[in-house]
N, C-alpha and C positions, 0 to 999 in steps of 0.2 A: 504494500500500500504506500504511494509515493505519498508525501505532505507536502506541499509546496508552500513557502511561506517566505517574508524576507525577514532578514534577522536583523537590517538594520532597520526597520522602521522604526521600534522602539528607540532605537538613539538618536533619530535626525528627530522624533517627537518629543523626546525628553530634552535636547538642546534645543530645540525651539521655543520647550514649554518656561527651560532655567531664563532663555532669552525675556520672554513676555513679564515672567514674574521678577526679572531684577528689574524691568522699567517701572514694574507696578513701584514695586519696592520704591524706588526712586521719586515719586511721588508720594510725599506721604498725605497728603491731602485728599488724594485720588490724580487717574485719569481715564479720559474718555479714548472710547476707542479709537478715534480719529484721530489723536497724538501717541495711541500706542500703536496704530497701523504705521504713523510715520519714525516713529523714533526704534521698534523693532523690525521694522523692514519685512511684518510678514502682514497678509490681507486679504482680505471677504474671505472665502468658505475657511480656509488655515488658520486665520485669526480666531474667527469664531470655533470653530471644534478644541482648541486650545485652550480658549476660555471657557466652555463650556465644561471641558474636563478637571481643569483647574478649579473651577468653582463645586464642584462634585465632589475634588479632594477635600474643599477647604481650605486651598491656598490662598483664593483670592476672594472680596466680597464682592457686593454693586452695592455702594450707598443711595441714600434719598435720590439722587441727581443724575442716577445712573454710571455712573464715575465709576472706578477699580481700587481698590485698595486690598492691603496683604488682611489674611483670613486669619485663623484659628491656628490653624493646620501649621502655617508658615510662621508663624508666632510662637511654638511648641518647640519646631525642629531649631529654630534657630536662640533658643536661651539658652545659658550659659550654662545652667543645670538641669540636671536627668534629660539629657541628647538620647541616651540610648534606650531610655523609657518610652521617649516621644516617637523615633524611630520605631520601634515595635507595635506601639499602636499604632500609626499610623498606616506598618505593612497590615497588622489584621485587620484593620476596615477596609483597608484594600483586596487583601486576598479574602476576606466575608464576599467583597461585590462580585467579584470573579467568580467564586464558586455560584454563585446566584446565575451568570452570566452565563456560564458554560455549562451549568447544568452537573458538575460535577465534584469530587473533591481536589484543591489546589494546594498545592507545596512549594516551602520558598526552601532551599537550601545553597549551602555552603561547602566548600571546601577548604577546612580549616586545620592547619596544623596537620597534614599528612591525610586529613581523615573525610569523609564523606557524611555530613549532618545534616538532618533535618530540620531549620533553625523555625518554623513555622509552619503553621496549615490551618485552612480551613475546612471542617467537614458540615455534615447534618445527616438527620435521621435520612431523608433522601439521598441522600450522597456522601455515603460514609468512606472513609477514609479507609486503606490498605491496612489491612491485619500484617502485622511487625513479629511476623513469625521467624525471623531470620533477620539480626540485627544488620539494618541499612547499611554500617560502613563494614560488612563483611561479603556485601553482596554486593557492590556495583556492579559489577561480571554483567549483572543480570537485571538490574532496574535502570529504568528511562533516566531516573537523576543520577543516579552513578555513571553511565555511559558516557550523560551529556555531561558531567563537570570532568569525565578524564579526557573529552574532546579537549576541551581547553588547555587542558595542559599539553607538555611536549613529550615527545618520545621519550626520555629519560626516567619524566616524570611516571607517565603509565606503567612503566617496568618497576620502577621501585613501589607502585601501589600496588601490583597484581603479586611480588615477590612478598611482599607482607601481608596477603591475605589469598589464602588459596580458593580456587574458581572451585566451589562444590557447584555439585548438578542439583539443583531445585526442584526441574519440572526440565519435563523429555524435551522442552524449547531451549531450555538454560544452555548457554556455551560454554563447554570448560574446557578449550586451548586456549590457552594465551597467544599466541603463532596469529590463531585464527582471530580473537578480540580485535588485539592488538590491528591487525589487516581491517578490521571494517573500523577502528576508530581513526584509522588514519585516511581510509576513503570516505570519511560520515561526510555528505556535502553539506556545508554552512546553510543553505536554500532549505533544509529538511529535518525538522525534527526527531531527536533521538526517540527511539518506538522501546518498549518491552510489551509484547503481544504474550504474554502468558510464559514470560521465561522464568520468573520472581515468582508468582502465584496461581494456578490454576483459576480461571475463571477472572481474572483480571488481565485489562490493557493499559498502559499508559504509554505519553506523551509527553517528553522536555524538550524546554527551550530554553537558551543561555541566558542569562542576565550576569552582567560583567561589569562591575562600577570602579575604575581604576583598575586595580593590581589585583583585587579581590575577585575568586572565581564563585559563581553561581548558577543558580537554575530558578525559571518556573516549569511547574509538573502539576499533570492532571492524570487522574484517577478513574478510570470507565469500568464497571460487570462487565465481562465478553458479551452478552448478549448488546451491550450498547457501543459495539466496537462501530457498529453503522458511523455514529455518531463523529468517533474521533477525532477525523478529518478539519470537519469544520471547527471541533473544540479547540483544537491546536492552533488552529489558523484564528480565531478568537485569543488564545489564551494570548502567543506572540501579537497580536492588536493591539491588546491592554496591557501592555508591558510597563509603558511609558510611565504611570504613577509611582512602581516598584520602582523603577530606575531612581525617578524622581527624589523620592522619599531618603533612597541611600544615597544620594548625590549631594543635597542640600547639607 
């Protein structure tokens, strides 16, 4: 199953979106969209879906006058204490929408200190989250967010993570050569979604996408039953859509 997706949209919409909000910023009084169409050099439909998201977040308001000033959201992330409080809630209300979005459960993870983590998720009674029956950072081999975060690293890297953590077989999809991994993570096209189609857990599919903020390696991942594997396609191509606020949030 191909996913066709672009992996940079998230970032030309999250550099767009850091654009609009330092001009907000800069105004502290407010301004109209007609001095933020000319002072961020972006305009009609671009302006507005930027704004429209931003104020979704919370980063920005519309006072009495219709005017723009910074929100809730952009007030939180940027004090000088508890960043990384603000930070957290901010990604869960974001990944809350997501799951609501895509109809499934969403994962934000990390690659930290050697190891493959789950730093976040959204599930619900409709869209429960992946049974952790095999702890995440021993199985990359075999889930969507382990794949995708050892995309991003280098050849070296994936060797020294597959060396300290042996590829057991899960499920008759699980791959356990390394020879063999190692060959599709070097071929993964950046255009396509890393897939785990029931290699991690029988009766489950999912889907990641990178999220990369600086030096920092990461993921969004979604969660699908096999019976709603139908579905996947479009989830992914959704999930990389809405990237832009996760980017956001860790960027700010």
């Amino acid at each position: 199953m191909a996913l066709k997706h672009d992996p940079t949209a998230p970032y030309h919409s999250a550099q767009d979106a850091l654009r609009v909000l330092e001009t907000v910023a800069r105004h502290t009084t407010g301004v109209t969209d007609h001095d933020l169409a000319r002072e961020s050099g972006l305009r009609g439909e671009r302006l507005t879906t930027l704004l429209r998201m931003l104020r979704r977040e919370a980063y920005v308001e519309q006072i009495a006058d219709g005017a723009y000033v910074t929100g809730e959201a952009f007030a939180r992330l940027g004090a000088p204490e508890g960043h990384d409080a603000a930070v957290r809630a901010t990604l869960q209300r974001t990944l809350d929408r997501l799951r609501d979005r895509v109809g499934a459960a969403v994962y934000m993870s990390r690659y930290i200190d050697g190891e493959v983590r789950v730093t976040q998720y959204a599930d619900s009674p409709a869209t429960p989250k992946v049974n952790e029956w095999v702890d995440f950072r021993s199985s990359a081999h075999a889930t969507a967010v382990g794949k995708s975060l050892l995309t991003q690293l280098d050849h070296s890297g994936r060797r020294d993570h597959l060396a300290r953590h042996r590829m057991a077989r899960l499920t008759s999809r699980t791959i356990t050569s390394d020879r063999l991994l190692l060959s599709q993570l070097a071929t993964q096209p950046p255009t396509v979604p890393v897939l785990d189609l029931q290699e991690y857990a029988v009766g489950t599919v999912c889907a990641a996408v990178p999220i990369t903020a600086g030096s920092a390696v990461g993921c969004l991942a979604l969660s699908l039953p096999v019976e709603h594997a139908h579905r996947l396609r479009r989830a992914a191509e959704t999930l990389n859509r809405s990237a832009a606020p996760v980017l956001l949030s860790l960027t700010i």
